[in-house]
N, CA, C and O atoms as a Maestro MAE file, in Angstrom:
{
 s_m_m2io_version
 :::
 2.0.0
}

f_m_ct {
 s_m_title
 :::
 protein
 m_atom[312] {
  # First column is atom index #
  i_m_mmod_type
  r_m_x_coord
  r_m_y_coord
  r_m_z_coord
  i_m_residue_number
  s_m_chain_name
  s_m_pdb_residue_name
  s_m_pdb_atom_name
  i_m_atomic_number
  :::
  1 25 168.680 131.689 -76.046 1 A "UNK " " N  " 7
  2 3 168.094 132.010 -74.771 1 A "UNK " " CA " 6
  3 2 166.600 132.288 -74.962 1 A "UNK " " C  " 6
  4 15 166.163 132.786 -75.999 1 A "UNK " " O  " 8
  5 25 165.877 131.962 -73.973 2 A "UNK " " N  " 7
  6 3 164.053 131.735 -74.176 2 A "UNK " " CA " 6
  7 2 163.959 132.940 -73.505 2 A "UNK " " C  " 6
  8 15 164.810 133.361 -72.722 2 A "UNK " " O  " 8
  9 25 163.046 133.433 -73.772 3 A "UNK " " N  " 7
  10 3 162.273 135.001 -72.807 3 A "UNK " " CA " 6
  11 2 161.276 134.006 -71.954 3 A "UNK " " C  " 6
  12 15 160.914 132.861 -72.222 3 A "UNK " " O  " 8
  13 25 160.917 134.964 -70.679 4 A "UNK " " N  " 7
  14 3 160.116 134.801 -69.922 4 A "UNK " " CA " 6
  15 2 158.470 134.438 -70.337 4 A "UNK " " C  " 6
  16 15 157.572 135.050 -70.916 4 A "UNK " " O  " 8
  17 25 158.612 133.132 -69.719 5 A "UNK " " N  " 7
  18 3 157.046 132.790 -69.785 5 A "UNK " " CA " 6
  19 2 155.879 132.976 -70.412 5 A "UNK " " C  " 6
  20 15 156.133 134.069 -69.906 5 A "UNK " " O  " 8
  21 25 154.900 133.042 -70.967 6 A "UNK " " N  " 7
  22 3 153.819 134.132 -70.407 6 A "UNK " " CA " 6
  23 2 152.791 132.913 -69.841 6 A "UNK " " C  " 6
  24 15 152.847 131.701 -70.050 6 A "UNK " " O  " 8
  25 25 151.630 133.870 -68.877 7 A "UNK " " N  " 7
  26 3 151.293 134.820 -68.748 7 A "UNK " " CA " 6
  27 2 151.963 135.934 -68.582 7 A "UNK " " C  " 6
  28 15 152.813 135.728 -67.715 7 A "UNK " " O  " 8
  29 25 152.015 137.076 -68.995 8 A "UNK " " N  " 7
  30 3 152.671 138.224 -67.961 8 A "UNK " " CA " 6
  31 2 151.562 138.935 -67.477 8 A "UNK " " C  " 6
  32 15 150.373 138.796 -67.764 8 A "UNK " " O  " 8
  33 25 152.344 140.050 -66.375 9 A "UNK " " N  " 7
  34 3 150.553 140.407 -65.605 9 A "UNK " " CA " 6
  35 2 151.060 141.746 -65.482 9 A "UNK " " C  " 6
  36 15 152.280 141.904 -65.472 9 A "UNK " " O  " 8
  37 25 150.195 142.847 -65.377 10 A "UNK " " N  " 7
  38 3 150.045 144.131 -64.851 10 A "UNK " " CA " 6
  39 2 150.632 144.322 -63.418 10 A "UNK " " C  " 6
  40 15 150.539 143.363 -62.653 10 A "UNK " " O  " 8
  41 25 151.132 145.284 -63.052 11 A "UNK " " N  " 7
  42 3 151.421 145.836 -61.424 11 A "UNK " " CA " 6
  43 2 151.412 147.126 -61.149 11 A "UNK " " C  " 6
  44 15 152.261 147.907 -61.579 11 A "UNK " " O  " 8
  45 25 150.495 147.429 -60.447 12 A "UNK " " N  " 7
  46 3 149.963 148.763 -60.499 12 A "UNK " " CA " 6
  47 2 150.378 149.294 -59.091 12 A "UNK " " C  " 6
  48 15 149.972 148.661 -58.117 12 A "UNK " " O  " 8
  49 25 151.132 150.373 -58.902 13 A "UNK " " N  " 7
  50 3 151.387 150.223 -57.607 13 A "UNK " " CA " 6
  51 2 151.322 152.553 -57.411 13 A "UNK " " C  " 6
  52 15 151.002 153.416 -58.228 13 A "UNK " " O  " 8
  53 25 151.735 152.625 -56.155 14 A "UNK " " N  " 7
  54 3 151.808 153.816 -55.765 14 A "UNK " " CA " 6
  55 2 152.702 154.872 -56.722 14 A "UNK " " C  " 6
  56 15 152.109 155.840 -57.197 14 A "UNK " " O  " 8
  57 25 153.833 154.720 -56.945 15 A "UNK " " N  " 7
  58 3 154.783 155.054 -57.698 15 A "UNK " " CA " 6
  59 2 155.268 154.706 -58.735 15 A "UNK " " C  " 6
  60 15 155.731 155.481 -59.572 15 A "UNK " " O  " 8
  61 25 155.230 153.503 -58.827 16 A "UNK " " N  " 7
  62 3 155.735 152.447 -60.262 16 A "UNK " " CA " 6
  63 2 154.863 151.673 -60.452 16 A "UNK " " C  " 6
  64 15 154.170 151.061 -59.639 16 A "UNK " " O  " 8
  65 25 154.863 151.664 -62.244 17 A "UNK " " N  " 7
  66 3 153.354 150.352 -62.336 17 A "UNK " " CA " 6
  67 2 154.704 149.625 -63.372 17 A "UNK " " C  " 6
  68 15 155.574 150.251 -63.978 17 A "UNK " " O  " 8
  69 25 154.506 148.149 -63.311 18 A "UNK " " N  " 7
  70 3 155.423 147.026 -63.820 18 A "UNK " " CA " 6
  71 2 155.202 146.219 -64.738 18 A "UNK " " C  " 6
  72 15 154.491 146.625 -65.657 18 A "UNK " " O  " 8
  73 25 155.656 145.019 -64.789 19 A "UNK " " N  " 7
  74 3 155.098 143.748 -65.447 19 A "UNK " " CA " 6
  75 2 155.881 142.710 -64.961 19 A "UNK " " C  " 6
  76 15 157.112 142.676 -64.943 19 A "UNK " " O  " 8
  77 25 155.030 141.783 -64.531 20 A "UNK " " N  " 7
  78 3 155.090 140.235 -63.622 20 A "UNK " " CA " 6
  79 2 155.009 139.401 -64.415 20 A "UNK " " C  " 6
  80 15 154.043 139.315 -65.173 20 A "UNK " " O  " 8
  81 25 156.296 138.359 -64.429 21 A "UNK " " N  " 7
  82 3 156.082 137.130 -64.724 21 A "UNK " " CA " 6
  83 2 154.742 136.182 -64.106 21 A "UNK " " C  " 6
  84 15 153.881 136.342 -63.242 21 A "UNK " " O  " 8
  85 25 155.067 135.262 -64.951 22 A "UNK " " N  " 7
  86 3 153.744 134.151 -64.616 22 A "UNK " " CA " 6
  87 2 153.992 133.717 -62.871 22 A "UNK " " C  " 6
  88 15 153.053 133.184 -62.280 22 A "UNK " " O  " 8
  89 25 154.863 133.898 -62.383 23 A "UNK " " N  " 7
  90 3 154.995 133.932 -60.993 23 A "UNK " " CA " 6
  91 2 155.030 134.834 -59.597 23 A "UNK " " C  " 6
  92 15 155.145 134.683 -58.381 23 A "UNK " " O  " 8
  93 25 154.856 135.854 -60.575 24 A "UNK " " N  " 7
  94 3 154.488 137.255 -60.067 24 A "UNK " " CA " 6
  95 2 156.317 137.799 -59.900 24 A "UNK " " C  " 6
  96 15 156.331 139.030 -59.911 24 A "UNK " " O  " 8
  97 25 157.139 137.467 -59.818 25 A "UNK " " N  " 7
  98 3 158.465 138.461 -60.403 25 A "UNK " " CA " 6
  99 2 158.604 139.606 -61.162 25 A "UNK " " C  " 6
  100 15 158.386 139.993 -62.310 25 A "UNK " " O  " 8
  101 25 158.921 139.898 -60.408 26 A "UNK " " N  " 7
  102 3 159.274 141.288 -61.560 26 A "UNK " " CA " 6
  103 2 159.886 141.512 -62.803 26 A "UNK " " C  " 6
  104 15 160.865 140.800 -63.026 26 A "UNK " " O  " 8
  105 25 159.577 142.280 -63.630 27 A "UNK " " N  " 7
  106 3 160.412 142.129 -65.215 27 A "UNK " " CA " 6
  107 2 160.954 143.170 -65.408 27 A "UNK " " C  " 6
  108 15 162.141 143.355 -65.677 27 A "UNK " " O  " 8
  109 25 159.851 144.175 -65.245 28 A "UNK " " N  " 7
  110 3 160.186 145.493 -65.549 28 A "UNK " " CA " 6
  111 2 158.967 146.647 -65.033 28 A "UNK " " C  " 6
  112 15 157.755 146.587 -64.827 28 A "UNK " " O  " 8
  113 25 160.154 147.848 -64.944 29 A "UNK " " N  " 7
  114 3 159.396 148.469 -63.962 29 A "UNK " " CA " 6
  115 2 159.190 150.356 -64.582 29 A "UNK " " C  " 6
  116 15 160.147 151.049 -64.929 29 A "UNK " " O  " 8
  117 25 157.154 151.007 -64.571 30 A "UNK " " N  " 7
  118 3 157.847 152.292 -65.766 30 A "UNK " " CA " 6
  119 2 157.362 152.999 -63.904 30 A "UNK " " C  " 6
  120 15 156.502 152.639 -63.101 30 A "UNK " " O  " 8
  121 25 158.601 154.292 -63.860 31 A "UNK " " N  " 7
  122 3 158.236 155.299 -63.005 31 A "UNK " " CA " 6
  123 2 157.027 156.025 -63.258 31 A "UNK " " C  " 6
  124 15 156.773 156.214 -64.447 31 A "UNK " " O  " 8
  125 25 156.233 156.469 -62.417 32 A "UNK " " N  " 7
  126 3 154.890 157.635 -62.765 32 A "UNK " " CA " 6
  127 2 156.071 158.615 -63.294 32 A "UNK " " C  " 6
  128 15 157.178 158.620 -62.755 32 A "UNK " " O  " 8
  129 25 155.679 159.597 -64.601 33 A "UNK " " N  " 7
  130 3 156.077 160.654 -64.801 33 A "UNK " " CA " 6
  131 2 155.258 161.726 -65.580 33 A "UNK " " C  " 6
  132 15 154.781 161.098 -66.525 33 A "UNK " " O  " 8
  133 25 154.955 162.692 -65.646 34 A "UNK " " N  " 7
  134 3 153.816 163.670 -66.270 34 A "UNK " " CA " 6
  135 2 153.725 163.738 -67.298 34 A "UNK " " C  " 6
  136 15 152.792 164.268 -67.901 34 A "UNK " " O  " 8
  137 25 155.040 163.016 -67.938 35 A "UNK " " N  " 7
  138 3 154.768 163.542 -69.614 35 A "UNK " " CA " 6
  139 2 154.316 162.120 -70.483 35 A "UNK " " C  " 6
  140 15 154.277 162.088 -71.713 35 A "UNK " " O  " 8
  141 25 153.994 160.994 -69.623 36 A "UNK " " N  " 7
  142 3 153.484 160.035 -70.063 36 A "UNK " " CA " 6
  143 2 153.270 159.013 -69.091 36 A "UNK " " C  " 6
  144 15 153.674 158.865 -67.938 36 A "UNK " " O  " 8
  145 25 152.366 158.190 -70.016 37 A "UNK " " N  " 7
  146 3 151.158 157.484 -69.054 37 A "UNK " " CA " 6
  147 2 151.782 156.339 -68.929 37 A "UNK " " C  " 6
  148 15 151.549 155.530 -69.827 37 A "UNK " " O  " 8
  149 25 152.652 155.949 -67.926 38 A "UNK " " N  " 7
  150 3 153.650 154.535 -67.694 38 A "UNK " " CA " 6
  151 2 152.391 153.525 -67.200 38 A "UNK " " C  " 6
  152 15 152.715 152.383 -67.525 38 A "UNK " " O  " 8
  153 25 151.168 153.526 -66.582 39 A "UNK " " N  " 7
  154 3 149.956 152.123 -66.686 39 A "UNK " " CA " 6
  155 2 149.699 152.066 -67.921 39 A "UNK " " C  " 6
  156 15 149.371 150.919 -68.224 39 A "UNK " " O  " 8
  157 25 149.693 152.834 -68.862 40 A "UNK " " N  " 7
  158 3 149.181 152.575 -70.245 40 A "UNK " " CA " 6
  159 2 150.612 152.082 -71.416 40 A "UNK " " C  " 6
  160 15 150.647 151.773 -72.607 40 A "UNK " " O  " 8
  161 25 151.216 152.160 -70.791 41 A "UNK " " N  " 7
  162 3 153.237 151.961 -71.202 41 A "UNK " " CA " 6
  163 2 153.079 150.248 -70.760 41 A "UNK " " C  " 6
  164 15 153.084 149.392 -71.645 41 A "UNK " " O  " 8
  165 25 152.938 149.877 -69.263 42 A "UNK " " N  " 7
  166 3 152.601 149.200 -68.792 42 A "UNK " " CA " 6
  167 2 151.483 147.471 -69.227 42 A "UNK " " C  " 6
  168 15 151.552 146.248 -69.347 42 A "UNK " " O  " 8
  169 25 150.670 148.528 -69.288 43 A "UNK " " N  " 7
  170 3 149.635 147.484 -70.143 43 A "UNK " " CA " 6
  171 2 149.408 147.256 -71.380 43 A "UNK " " C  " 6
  172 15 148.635 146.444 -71.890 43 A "UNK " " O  " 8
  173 25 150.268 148.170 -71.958 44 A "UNK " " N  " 7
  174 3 150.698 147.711 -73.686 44 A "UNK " " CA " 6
  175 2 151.480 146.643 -73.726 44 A "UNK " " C  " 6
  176 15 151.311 145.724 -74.528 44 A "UNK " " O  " 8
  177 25 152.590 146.695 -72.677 45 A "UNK " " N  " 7
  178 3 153.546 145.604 -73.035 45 A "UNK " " CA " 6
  179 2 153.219 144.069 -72.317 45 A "UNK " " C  " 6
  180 15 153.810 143.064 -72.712 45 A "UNK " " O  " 8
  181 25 152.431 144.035 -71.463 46 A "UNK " " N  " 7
  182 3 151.781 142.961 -70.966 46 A "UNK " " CA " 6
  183 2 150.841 142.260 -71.752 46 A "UNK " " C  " 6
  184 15 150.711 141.044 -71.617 46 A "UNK " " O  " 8
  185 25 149.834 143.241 -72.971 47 A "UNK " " N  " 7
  186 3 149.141 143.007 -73.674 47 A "UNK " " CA " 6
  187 2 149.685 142.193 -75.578 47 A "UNK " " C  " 6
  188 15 149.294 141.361 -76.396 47 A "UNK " " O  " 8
  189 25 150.852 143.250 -75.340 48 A "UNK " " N  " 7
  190 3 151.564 143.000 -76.443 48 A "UNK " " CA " 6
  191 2 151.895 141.187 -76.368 48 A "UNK " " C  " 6
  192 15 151.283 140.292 -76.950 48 A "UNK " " O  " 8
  193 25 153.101 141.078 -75.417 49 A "UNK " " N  " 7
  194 3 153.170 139.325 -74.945 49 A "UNK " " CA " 6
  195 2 152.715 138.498 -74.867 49 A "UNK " " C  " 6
  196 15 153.204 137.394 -75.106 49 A "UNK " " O  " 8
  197 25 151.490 138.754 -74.463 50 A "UNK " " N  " 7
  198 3 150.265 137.332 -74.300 50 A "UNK " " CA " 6
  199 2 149.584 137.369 -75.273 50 A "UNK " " C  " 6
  200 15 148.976 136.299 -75.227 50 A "UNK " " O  " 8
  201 25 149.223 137.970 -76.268 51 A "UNK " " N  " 7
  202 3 149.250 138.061 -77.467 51 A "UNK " " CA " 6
  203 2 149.911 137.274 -78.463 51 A "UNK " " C  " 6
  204 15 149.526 136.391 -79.229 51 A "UNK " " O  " 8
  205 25 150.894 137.770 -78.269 52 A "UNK " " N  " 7
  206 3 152.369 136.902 -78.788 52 A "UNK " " CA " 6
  207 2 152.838 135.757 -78.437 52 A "UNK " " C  " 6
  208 15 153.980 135.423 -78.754 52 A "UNK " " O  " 8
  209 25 152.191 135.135 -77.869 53 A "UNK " " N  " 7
  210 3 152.742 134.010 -77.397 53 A "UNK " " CA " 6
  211 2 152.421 132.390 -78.283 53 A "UNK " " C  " 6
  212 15 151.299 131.946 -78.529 53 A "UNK " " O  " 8
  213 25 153.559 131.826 -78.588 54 A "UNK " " N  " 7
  214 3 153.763 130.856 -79.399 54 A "UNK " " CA " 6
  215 2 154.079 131.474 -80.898 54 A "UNK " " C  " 6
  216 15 154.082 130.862 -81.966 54 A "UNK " " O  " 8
  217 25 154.341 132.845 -80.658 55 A "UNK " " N  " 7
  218 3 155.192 133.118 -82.103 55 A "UNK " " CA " 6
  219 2 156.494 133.366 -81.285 55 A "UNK " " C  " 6
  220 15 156.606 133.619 -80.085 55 A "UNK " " O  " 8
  221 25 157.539 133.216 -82.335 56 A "UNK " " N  " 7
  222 3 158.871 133.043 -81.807 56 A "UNK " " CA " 6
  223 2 159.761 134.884 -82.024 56 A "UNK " " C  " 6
  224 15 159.955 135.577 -83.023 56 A "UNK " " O  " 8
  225 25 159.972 135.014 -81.070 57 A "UNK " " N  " 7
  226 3 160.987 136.591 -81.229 57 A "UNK " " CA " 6
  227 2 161.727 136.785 -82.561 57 A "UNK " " C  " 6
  228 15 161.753 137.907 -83.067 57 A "UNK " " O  " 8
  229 25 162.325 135.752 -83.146 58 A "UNK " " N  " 7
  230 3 162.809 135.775 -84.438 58 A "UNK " " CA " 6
  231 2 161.994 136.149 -85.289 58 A "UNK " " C  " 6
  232 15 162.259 137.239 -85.797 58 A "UNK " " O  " 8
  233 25 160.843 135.503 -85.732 59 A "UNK " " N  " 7
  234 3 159.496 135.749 -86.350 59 A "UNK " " CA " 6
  235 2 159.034 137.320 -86.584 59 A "UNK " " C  " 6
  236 15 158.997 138.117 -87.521 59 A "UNK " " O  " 8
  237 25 158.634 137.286 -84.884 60 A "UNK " " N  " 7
  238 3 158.142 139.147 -84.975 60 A "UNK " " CA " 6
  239 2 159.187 140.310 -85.136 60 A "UNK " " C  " 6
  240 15 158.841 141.462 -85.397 60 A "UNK " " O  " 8
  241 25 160.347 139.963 -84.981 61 A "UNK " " N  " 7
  242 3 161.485 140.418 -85.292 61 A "UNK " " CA " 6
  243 2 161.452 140.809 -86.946 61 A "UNK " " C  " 6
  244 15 161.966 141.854 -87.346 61 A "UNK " " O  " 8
  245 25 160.837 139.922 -87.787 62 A "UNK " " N  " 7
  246 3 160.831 140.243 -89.353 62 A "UNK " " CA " 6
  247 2 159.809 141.166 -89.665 62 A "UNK " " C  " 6
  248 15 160.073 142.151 -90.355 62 A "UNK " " O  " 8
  249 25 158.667 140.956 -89.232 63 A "UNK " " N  " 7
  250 3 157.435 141.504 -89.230 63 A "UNK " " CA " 6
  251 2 157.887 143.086 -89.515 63 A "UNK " " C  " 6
  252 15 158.895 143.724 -89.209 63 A "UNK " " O  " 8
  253 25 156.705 143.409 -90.224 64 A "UNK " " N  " 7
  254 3 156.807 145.012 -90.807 64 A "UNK " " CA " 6
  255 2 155.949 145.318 -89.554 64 A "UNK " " C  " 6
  256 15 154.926 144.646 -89.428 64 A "UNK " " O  " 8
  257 25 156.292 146.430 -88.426 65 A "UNK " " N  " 7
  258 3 155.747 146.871 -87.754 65 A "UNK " " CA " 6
  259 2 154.272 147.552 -88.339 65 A "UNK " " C  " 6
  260 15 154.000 148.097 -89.409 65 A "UNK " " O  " 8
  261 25 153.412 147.234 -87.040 66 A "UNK " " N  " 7
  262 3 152.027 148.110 -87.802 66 A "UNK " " CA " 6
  263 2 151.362 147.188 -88.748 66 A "UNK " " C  " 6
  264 15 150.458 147.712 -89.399 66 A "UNK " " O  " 8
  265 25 151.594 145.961 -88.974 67 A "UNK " " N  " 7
  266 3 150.760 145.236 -90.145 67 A "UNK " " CA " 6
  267 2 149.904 144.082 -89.323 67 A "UNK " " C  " 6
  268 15 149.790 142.905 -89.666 67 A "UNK " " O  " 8
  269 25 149.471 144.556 -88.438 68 A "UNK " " N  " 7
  270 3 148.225 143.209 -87.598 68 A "UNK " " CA " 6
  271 2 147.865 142.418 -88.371 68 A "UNK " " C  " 6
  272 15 147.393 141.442 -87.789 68 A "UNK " " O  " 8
  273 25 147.833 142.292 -89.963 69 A "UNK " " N  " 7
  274 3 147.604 140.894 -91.175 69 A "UNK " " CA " 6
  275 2 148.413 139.853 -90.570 69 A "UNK " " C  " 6
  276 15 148.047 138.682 -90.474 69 A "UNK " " O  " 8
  277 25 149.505 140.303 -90.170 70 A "UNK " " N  " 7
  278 3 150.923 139.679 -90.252 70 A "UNK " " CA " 6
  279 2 150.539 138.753 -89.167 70 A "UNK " " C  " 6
  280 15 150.655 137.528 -89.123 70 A "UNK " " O  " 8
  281 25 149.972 139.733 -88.142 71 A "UNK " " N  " 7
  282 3 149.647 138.172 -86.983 71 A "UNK " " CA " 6
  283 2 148.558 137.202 -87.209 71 A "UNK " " C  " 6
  284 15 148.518 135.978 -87.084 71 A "UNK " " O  " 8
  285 25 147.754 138.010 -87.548 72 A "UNK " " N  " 7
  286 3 146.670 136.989 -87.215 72 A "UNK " " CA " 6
  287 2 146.804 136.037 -88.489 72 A "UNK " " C  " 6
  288 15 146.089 135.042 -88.378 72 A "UNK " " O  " 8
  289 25 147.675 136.103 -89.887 73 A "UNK " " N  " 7
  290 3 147.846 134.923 -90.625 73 A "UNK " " CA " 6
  291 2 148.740 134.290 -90.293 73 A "UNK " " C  " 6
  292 15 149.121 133.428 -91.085 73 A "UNK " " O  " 8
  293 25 149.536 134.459 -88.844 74 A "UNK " " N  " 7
  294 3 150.596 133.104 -88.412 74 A "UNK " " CA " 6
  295 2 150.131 131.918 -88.061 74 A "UNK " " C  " 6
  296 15 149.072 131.873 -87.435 74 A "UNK " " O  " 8
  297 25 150.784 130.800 -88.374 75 A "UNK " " N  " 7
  298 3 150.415 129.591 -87.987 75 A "UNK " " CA " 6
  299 2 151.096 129.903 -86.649 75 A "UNK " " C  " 6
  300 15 151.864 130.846 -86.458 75 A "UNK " " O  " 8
  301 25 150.618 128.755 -85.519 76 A "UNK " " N  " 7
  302 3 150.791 128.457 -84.075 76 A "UNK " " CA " 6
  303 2 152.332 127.853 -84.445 76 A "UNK " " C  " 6
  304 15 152.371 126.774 -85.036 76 A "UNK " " O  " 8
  305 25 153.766 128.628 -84.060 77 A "UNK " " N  " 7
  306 3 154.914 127.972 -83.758 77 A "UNK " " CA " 6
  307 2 155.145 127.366 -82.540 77 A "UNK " " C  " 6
  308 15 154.673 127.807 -81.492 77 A "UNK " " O  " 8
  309 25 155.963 126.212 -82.622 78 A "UNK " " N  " 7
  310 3 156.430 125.653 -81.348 78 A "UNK " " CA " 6
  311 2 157.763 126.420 -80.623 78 A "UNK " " C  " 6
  312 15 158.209 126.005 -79.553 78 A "UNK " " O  " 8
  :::
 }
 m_bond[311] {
  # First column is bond index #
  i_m_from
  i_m_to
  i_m_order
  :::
  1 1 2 1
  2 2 3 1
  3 3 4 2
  4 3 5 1
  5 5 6 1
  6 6 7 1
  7 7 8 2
  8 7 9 1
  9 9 10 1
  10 10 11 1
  11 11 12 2
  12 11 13 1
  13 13 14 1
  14 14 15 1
  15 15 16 2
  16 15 17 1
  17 17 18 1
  18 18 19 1
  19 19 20 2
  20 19 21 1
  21 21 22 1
  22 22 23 1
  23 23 24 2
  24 23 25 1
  25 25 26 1
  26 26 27 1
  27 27 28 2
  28 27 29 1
  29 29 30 1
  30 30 31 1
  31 31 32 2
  32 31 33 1
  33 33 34 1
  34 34 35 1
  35 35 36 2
  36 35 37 1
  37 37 38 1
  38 38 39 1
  39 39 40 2
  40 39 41 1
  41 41 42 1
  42 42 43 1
  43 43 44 2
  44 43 45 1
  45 45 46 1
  46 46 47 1
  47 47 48 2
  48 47 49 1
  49 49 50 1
  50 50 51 1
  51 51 52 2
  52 51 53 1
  53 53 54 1
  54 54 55 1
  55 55 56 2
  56 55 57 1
  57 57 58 1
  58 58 59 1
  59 59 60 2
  60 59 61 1
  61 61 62 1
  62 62 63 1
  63 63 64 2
  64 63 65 1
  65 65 66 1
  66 66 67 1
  67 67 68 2
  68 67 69 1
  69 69 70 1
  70 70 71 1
  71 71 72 2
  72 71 73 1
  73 73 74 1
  74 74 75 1
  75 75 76 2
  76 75 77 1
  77 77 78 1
  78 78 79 1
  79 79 80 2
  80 79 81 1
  81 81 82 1
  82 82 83 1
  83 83 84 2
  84 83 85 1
  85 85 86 1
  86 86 87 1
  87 87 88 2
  88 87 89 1
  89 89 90 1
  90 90 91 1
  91 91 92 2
  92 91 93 1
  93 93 94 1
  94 94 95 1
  95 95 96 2
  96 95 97 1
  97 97 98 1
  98 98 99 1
  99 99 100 2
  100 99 101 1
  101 101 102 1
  102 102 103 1
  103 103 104 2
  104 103 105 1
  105 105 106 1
  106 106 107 1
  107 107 108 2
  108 107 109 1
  109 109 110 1
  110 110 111 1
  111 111 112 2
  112 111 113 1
  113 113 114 1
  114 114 115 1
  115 115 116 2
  116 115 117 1
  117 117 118 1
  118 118 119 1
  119 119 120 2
  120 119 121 1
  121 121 122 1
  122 122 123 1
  123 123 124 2
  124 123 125 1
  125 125 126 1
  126 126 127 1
  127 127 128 2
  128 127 129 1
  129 129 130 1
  130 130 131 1
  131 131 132 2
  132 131 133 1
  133 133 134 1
  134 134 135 1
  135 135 136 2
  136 135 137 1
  137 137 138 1
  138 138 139 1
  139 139 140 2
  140 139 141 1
  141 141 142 1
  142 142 143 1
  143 143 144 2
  144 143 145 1
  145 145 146 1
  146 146 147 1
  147 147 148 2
  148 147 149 1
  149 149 150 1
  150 150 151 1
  151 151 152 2
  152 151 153 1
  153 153 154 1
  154 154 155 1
  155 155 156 2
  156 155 157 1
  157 157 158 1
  158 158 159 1
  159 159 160 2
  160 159 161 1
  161 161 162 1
  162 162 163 1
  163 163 164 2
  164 163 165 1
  165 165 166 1
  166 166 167 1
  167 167 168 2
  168 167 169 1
  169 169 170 1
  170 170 171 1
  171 171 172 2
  172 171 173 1
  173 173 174 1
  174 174 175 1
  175 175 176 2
  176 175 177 1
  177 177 178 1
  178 178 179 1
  179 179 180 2
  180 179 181 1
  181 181 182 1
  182 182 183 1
  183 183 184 2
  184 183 185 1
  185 185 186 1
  186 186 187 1
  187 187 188 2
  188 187 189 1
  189 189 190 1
  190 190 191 1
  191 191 192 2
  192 191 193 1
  193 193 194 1
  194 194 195 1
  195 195 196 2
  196 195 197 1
  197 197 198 1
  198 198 199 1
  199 199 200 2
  200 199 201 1
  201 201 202 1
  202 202 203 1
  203 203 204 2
  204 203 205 1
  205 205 206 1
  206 206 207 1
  207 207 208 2
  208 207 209 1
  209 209 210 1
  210 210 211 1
  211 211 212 2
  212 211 213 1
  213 213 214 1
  214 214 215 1
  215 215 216 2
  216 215 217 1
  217 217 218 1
  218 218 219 1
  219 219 220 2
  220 219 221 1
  221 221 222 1
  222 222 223 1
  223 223 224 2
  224 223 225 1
  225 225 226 1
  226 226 227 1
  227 227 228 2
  228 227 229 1
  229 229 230 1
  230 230 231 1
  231 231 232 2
  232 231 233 1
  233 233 234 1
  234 234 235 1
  235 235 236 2
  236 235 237 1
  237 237 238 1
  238 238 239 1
  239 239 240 2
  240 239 241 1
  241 241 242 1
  242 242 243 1
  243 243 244 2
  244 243 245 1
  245 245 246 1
  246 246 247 1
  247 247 248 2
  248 247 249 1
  249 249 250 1
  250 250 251 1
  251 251 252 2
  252 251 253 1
  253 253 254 1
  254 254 255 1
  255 255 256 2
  256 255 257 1
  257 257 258 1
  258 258 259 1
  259 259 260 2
  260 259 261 1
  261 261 262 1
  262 262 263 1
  263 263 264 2
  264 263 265 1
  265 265 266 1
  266 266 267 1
  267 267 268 2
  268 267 269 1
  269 269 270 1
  270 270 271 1
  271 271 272 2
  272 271 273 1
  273 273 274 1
  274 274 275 1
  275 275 276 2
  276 275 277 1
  277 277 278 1
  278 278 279 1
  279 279 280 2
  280 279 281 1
  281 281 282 1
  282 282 283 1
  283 283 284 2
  284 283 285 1
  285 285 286 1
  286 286 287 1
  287 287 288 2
  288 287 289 1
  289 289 290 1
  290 290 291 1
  291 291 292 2
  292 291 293 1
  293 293 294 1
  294 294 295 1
  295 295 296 2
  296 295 297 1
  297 297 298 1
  298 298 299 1
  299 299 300 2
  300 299 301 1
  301 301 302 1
  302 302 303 1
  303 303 304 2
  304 303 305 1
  305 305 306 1
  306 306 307 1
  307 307 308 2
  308 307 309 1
  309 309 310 1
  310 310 311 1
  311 311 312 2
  :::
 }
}
């Protein structure tokens, strides 16, 4: 099974800020809450994806978290 698209996009709204498919759909959604910053929850994971894109979930799946070497020496997967 393929994950969604990217682009993905930010959604910043009154109560809930999200993340939009490349068609503006919804993906996922963080509640405002006080003990953390759900636009910054938000725009990590939007940032994280488009980033990521054309490496395969399997791939970053191996990856030692925390080692940014790791990406930027990937070749472009199909």
């Amino acid at each position: 099974m393929k994950h969604t698209p990217e682009p993905w996009a930010l959604y910043e709204g009154e109560e809930v800020h999200g993340v939009l498919d490349s068609t503006g759909r919804h993906l996922a959604e963080m509640w405002l809450r006080k003990d953390w910053d759900s636009l910054a929850n938000a725009r990590r994971i939007v940032a994280c994806v488009n980033a990521c894109k054309n490496i395969s979930t399997d791939r970053l799946e191996k990856m030692v978290p925390g080692t940014l070497a790791n990406l930027l020496t990937l070749k472009r997967e199909k």
